[in-house]
N, C-alpha and C positions, 0 to 999 in steps of 0.2 A: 340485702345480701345473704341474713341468714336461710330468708326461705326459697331461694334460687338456690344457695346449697343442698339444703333436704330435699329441695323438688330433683334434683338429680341422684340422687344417693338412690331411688329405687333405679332408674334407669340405669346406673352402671351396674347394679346388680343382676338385673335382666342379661343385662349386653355379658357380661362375666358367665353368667349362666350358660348364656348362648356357646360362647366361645370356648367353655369347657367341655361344652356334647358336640359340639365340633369337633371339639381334641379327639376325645373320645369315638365320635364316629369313624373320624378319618384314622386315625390311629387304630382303631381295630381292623382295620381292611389293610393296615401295611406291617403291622405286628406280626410274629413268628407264629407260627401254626401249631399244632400237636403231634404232629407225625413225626415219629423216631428215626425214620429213615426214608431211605428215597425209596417207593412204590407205582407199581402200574396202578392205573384205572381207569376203567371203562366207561363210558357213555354210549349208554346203549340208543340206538336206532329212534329218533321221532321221542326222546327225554325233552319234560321241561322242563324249567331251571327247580322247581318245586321240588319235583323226583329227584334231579341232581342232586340238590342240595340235602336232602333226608339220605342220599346215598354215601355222598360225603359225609358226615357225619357219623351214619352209623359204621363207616369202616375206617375212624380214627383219623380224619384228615382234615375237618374245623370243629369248629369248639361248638359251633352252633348253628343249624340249617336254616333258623329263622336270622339271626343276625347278618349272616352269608346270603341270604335272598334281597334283602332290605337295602346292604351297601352295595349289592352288585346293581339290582334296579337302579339307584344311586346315581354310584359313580362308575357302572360300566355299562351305561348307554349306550346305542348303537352297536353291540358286541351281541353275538351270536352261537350259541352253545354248537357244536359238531360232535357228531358221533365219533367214535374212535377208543385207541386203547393210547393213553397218557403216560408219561413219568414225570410222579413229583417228586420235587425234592424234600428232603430232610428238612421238618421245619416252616415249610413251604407256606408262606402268609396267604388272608383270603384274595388277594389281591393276582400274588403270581400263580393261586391254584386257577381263579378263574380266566387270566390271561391267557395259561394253557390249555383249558379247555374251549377255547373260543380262537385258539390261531391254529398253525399250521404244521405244528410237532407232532404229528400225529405216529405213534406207532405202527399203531393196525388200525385199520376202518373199517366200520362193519354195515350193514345194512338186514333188518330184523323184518319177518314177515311172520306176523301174530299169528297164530292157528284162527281159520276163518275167515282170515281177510278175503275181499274178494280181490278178482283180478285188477279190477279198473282200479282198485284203490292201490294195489300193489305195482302197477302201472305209473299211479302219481307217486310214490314213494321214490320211484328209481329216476322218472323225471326231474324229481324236485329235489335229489340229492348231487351237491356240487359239485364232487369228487368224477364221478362219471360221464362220460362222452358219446355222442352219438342220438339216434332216433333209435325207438323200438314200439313196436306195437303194441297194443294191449293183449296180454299172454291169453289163449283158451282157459278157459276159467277150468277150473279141478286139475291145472297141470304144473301148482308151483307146489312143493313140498317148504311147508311152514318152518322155518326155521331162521336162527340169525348165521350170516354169510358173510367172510371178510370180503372185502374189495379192495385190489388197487386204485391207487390213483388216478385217474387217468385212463381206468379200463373202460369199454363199451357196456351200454348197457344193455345190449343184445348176447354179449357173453356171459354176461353177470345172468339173464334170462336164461338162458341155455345152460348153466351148471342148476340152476332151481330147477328145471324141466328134467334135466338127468337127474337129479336127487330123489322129484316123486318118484320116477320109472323103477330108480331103484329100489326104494323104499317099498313102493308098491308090490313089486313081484316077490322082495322079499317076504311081505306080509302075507301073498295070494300063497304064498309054497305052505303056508303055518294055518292055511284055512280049516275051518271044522266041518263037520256035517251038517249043524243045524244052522250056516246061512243059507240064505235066498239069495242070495247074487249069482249070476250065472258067467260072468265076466268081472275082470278087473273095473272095465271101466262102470259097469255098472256098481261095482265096490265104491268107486269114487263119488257116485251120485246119490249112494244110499247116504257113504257118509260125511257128507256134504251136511245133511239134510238134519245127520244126528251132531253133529260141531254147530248148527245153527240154531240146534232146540234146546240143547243144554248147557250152561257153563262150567257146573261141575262135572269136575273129570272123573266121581265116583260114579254119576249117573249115564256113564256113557254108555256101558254092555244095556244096563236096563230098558233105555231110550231105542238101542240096537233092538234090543229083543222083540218091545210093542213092535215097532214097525216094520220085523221081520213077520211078525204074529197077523197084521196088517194085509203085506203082500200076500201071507199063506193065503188068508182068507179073504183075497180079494174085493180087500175094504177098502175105502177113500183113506190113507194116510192122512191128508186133512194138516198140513204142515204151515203154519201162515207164511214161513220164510219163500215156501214156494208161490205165496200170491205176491208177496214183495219185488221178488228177483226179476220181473220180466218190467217191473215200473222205474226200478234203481239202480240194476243191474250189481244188486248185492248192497248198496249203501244204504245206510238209515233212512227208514222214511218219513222217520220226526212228526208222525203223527199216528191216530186209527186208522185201521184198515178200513174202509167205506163198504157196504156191503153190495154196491153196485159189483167191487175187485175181488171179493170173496165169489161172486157165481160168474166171473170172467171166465169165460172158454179158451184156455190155450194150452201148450206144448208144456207147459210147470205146473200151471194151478192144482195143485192136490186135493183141493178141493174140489172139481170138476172133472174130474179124471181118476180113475184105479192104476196100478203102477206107478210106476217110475217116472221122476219128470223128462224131459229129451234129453237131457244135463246136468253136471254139477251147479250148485248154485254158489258154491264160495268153493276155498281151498281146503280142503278137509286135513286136518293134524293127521301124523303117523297114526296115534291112538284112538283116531276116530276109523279109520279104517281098517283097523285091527280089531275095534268092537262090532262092528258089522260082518266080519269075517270066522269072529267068534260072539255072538252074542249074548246075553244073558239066558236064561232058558226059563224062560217065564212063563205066564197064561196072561199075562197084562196086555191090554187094549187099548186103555186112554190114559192120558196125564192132564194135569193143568200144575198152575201157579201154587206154591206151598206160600207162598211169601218169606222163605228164608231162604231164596235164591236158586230154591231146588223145584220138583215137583212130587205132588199126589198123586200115585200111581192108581191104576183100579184096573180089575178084570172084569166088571159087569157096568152098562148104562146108568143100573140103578147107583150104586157106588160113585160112579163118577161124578154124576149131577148133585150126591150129597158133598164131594170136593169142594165142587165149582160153587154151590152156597159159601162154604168156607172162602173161598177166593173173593168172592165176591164180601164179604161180610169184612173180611180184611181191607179189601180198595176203599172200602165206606169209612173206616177207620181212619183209614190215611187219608180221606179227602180226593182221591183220583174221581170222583162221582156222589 
C-alpha cells in the first residue's frame, strides 16, 4: 500500500501541473486586456495573424503578440481574421479582441493594393475578398493606382475597379502637369511603363529618382535597359517566378524583353506607386548606366562598364558568403 501511494504522488503532480497551465492558458485568453478605453483598429488588407498580433500589441491592446498568437491558434480554430476598421472595447480580453476581428462588426473595410503589385494578382485580391459582389476582369495592367481603398459591403467589384482606375488617371495627370525637362517619356502612358519598370528594380524608395535617372540615361542613348522584370512579365504575367531566369528567357524575342529590344517595352509590367511615376517624370540627374545588387537591399550604382563589373564581383563575393552558389 505504501508504494502504490508514492507511485502516485508524482502523477498527481504531473496532472496538477497540467491543470494549472491550463488555468493559466485558458485564463489568459478570457482575462481583461490593457486597453484604457474603447478604440478603433485596423486590419489592413491580405494581414496575417503574426502582423495582427505585433500590431496589437504595439498600439496597447494585448499584453503580448506571441501569447495572443499561441491561444488564438489554440482555441480560435476555424476563425478567420477580416480586414476592416474595428472597435474595442475598454479592457477588451484576447479572446473578444480576436472574436472581433474575425466576425462581422466591421466599421470600415478596406482593400490595400501594394505599390507594384501586378494586375492579375490585384484581380485575385478582389475575387478572394468576401465582402464584394459580382465578376470583373483582370484590370489593364499600369491602370490601378496603389493604394489602400475602403469598400462596402456588398459593393461590385467592378466598381471598386473603376474608383482604382479613376485614382491612377488622376494621380497621373496630376504628376504629368509637375513634369521636368530632363524626362524621356513622351506620354503619360509611356510614364506609366517607364515606371513600372523602376517600382519593379528597386525597393527602396530613396533609390527611385536614381534608378529613374540610369534608365532615362538608357533610353537617351539608346541602350538595352536590360531590366529582368521585363524577361519575367510575359512568363507570369507580373508574379514571382520562384526561380533563375534561364538564359534561353534572357535572348527571348518579344514586345517586354529589355533585353532584346531598345526602348520601351509595349506596356506596363505592374502597377507603378504615385512616387514611382513622379521619379520618372523628374528624375535624378545623373551620368549613371548600370546598377546591380549592394546586398543591403539597395544597389551599386556605376557610370562606366569598368566600374560596374568591379560591383558585380562584389555581388558576387557576397552570394558566395551567403551560400546562394
Amino acid at each position: 500500500m505504501l508504494g502504490s501511494r508514492w507511485g502516485r504522488t508524482p502523477f498527481l503532480a504531473v496532472l496538477a501541473l497540467i491543470l494549472v497551465g491550463m488555468t493559466w492558458f485558458v485564463g489568459g485568453w478570457y482575462s481583461s486586456g490593457p486597453l484604457g478605453k474603447t478604440a478603433a483598429f485596423t486590419v489592413p488588407d491580405g494581414s496575417s495573424l503574426s502582423s495582427v498580433a505585433a500590431k496589437l500589441e504595439k498600439e496597447g491592446m494585448i499584453s503580448s503578440a506571441s501569447a495572443f498568437k499561441l491561444r488564438a491558434r489554440v482555441l480560435g480554430i476555424g476563425s478567420t481574421i477580416k480586414a476592416g476598421e474595428f472597435e474595442l472595447p475598454a479592457n477588451a480580453s484576447m479572446s473578444q479582441v480576436f472574436g472581433l476581428i474575425t466576425g462581422d462588426e466591421v466599421l470600415r473595410r478596406f482593400v490595400t493594393v501594394p505599390e507594384g503589385m501586378p494586375s492579375i494578382m490585384v484581380h485575385e485580391r478582389l475575387m478572394a475578398n468576401p465582402w464584394l459582389t459580382g465578376e470583373v476582369a483582370v484590370p489593364a495592367e499600369g491602370t490601378i493606382l496603389p493604394d489602400t481603398y475602403e469598400i462596402a459591403r456588398g459593393e461590385s467589384r467592378k466598381a471598386v475597379v473603376a474608383r482604382m482606375q479613376a485614382a491612377m488617371q488622376k494621380a497621373l495627370a496630376e504628376e504629368w502637369e509637375k513634369r521636368g525637362s530632363g524626362t524621356v517619356v513622351k506620354s503619360p502612358q509611356e510614364a506609366v511603363i517607364l515606371a513600372s519598370i523602376v517600382e519593379k528594380e528597386t525597393g527602396k524608395p530613396s533609390e527611385r529618382k536614381m534608378v529613374a535617372g540610369l534608365y532615362s540615361n538608357r533610353v537617351r542613348q539608346s541602350m538595352l535597359l536590360q531590366a529582368d522584370p521585363t524577361i519575367i512579365y510575359p512568363i507570369t504575367k507580373g508574379k514571382p517566378l520562384g526561380r533563375r531566369i534561364r538564359q534561353s528567357e534572357i535572348n527571348a524575342v518579344n514586345d517586354y524583353n529589355t533585353y532584346t529590344m531598345t526602348g520601351l517595352p509595349r506596356g506596363p509590367i505592374t502597377n507603378p506607386g504615385r512616387d514611382s511615376i513622379a521619379a520618372v517624370l523628374n528624375p535624378a540627374q545623373t551620368d549613371v548606366l548600370y546598377m546591380v545588387a549592394d546586398g543591403t537591399g539597395g544597389h551599386a550604382f556605376a557610370t562606366t562598364l569598368q566600374e560596374h563589373n568591379a560591383n558585380v564581383q562584389k555581388w558576387y563575393t557576397i552570394r558566395k558568403e551567403r551560400g546562394d552558389f
